[in-house]
Structures are given as structure tokens and as C-alpha cells.
C-alpha positions as CSV (number, residue, x, y, z in Angstrom):
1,X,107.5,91.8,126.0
2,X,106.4,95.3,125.2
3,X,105.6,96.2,122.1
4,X,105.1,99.5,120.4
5,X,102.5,99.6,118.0
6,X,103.2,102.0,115.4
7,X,100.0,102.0,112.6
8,X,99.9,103.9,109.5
9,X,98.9,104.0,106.2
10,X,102.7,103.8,105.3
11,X,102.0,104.9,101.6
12,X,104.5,104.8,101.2
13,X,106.6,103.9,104.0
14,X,110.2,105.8,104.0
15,X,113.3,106.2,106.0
16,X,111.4,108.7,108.5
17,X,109.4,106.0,109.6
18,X,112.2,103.9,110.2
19,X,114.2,106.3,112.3
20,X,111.8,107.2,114.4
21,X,110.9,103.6,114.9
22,X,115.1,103.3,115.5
23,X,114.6,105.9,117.6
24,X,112.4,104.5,120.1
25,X,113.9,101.0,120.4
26,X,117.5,102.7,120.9
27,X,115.9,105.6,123.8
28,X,112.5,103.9,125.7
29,X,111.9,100.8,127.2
30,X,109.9,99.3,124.0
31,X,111.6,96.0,123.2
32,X,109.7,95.5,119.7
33,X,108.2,97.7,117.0
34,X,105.4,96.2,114.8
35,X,104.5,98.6,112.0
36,X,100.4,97.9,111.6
37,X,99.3,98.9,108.1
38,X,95.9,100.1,108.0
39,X,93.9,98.9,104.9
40,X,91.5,102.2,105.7
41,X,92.3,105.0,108.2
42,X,88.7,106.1,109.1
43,X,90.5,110.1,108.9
44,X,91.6,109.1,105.2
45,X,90.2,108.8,101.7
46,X,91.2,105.5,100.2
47,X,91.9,108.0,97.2
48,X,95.7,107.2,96.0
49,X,95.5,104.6,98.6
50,X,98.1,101.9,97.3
51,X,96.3,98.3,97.7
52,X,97.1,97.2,101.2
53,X,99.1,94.2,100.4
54,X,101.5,96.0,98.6
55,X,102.2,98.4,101.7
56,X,102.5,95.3,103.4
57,X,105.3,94.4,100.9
58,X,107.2,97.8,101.3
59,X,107.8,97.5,104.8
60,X,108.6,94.3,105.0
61,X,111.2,95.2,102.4
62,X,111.9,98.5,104.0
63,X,112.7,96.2,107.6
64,X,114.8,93.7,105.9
65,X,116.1,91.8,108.4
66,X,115.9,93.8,111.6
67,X,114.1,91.5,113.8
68,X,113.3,94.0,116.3
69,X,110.7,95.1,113.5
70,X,107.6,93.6,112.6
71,X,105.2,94.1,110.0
72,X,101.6,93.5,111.1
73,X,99.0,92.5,108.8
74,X,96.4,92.4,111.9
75,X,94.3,95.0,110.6
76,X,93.3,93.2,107.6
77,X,91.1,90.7,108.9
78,X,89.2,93.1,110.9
79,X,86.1,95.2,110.1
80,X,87.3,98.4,107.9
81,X,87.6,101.3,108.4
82,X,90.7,100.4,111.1
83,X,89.6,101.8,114.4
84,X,92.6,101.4,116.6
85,X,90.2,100.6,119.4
86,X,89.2,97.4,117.6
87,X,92.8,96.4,117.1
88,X,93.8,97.0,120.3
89,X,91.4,94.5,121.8
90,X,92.2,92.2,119.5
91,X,96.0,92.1,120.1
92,X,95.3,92.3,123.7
93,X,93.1,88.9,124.0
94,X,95.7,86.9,120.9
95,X,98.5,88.0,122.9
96,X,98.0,88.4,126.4
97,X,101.6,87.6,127.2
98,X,102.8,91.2,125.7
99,X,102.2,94.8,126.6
100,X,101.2,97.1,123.9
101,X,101.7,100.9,123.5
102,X,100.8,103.0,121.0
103,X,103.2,104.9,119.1
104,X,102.0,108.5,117.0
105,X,103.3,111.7,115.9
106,X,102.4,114.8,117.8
107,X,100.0,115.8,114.8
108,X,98.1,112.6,115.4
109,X,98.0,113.1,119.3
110,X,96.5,116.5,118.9
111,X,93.0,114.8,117.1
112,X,92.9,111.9,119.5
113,X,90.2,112.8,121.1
114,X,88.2,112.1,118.1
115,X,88.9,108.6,118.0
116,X,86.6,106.2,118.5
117,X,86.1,104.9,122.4
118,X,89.5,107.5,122.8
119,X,88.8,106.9,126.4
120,X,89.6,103.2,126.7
121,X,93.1,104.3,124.8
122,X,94.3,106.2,127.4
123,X,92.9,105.1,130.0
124,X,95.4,101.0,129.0
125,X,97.4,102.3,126.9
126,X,100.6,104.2,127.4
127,X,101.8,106.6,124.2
128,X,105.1,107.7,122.6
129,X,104.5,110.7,121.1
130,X,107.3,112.0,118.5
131,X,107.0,115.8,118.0
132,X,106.0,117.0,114.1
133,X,107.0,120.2,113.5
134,X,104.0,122.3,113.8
135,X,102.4,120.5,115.9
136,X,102.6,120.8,119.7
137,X,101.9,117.6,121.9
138,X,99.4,118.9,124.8
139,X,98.2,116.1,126.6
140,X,94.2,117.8,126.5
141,X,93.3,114.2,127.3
142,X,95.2,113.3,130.1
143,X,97.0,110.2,128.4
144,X,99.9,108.2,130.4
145,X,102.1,110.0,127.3
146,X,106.0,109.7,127.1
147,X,107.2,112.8,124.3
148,X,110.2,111.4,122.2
149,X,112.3,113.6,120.8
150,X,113.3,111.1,117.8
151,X,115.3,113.1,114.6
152,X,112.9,114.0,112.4
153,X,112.9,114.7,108.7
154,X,111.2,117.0,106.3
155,X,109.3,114.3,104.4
156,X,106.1,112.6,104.0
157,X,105.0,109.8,102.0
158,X,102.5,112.5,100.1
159,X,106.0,114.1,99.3
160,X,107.4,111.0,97.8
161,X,104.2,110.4,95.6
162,X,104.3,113.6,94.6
163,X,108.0,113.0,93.6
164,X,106.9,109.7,91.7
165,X,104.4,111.4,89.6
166,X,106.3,114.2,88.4
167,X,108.8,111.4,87.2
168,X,111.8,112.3,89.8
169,X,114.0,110.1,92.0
170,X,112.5,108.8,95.6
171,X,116.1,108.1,96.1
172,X,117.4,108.1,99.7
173,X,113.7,109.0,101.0
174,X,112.9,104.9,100.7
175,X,115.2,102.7,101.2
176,X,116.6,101.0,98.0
177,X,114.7,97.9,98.5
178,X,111.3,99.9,98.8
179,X,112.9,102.1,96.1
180,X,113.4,99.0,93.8
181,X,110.1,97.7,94.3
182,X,107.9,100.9,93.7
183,X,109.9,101.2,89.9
184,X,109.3,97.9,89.4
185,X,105.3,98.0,90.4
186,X,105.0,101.6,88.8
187,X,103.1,102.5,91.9
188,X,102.3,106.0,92.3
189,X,102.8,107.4,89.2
């Protein structure tokens, strides 16, 4: 089966996420999505960094029952920070049977050549690349890249905690489920 791997922080996740990831299941020839949360992007500060189990919990609320969406703990039992070279091996030897690509916005594309062992990424792995506005994806690197051209939104999950703390509603941005659960926890605020 091949599956696109599509990490993040995903804090929080929102509806972007989930269209793009629609997206790419309705328009390539990726069969699966698994959404890997990273308990520590190496690029990231763990500043405002909601506990990684609890992102965990949001998109597995945000996928409900959409079985062509996975959540992926994987990351979590590896050495942190998440280098997606590490991962990558790992899925690759516990499931053999599958083909992995990576999915990433056009932002993230730009700085992969920063990545850690970058090389062995593109030279196994091929990429859908979604275009962020602002960002152009120029394949510097000479990746086996496919650009998507999935609708994009104006929003970011640094938008919607923004939102939270100045006490507005996330409404429509998350899905109610996510929604529901980030009032409840008071996370973000």
C-alpha cells in the first residue's frame, strides 16, 4: 500500500490539515494518509508545545472515523528531537510491505536541505509538495517531487492559539470534536 506520511507538530491540528490531506487521497495515487505527530521538531521550540499525547488525541478526534486516516504515534518511541530520517528507517524495516512518501508544504520543502541525512530523503523517497502562499516549491535538491495544488486556507495552528488566548471562538478552524476537546482541556489559553 502507499502511504503518505504527513508529520507535524499539529498544534493544533485544524481543518487545513485535513483538506489537504482530503486533497491528496481524492487527486494522487496515495492510498493512506498517517498524520505522524512529532513530540519535538528539531526546527521548533517546545515553547507552547501542547504535551504530545494530547495532539495525539486531537487528530484522532479530528479523523473520526475516516479510515483512510491514521494517526501515528511512531515518533514517540524514538530518540527526540524527531528527525524524519530516523522515522523513515524505522517505518521502512516494521513495514516493509508499504511504500512511504513524504507529504510537506512548499515552506517546508524550501529548508529541506537542512535536514538531517536530506540526501537519503530524496534520493527513497518521493514528495507531495502543497504550495503555501509565499512560498515557491524549487526543487534546489533534485527530489522525485509531485506539486499538489490542494485548496488552501489562510490559517495556522499559531492562528488558532492566538485565537484561544485572546478568549475568541476556534469555531470552524477545528473541527467540533477537536473544538470540544481543547474547551474542555483549556489548552492554549
Amino acid at each position: 500500500m502507499k502511504i503518505g506520511l504527513y508529520f507535524g507538530s499539529f498544534n493544533p491540528v485544524h481543518v487545513g490539515h485535513l483538506i489537504i490531506a482530503n486533497h491528496i487521497l481524492n487527486e494522487t495515487d496515495i492510498q493512506k494518509i498517517w498524520f505522524v505527530v512529532s513530540p519535538q521538531n528539531p526546527f521548533k521550540t517546545s515553547t507552547g508545545l501542547l504535551n504530545e499525547y494530547h495532539r495525539l488525541h486531537l487528530v484522532k478526534l479530528a479523523i473520526g472515523d475516516d479510515l483512510r486516516i491514521k494517526a501515528s504515534d511512531i515518533e514517540f518511541n524514538l530518540p527526540k528531537p524527531s528527525y524524519t530520517t530516523t522515522t523513515l528507517a524505522y517505518l521502512k524495516e516494521k513495514y516493509p510491505e508499504h511504500e512511504f512518501s513524504i507529504i510537506m508544504g512548499s515552506d517546508s520543502f524550501q529548508n529541506l536541505h537542512k535536514w538531517k541525512n536530506y540526501e537519503l530523503i530524496i534520493r527513497d523517497y518521493e514528495i507531495y509538495v502543497y504550495i503555501r502562499e509565499g512560498f515557491e516549491a524549487v526543487n534546489h535538491v533534485q527530489a522525485k517531487m509531485h506539486i499538489v495544488q490542494a485548496p488552501l486556507l489562510q490559517l495556522s495552528a499559531t492562528q488558532i492559539r492566538n485565537t484561544i488566548k485572546e478568549g475568541k471562538s476556534i469555531r470552524y478552524m477545528v473541527t467540533e470534536a477537536v473544538r470540544e476537546e481543547i474547551e474542555k482541556g483549556g489548552y492554549y489559553k
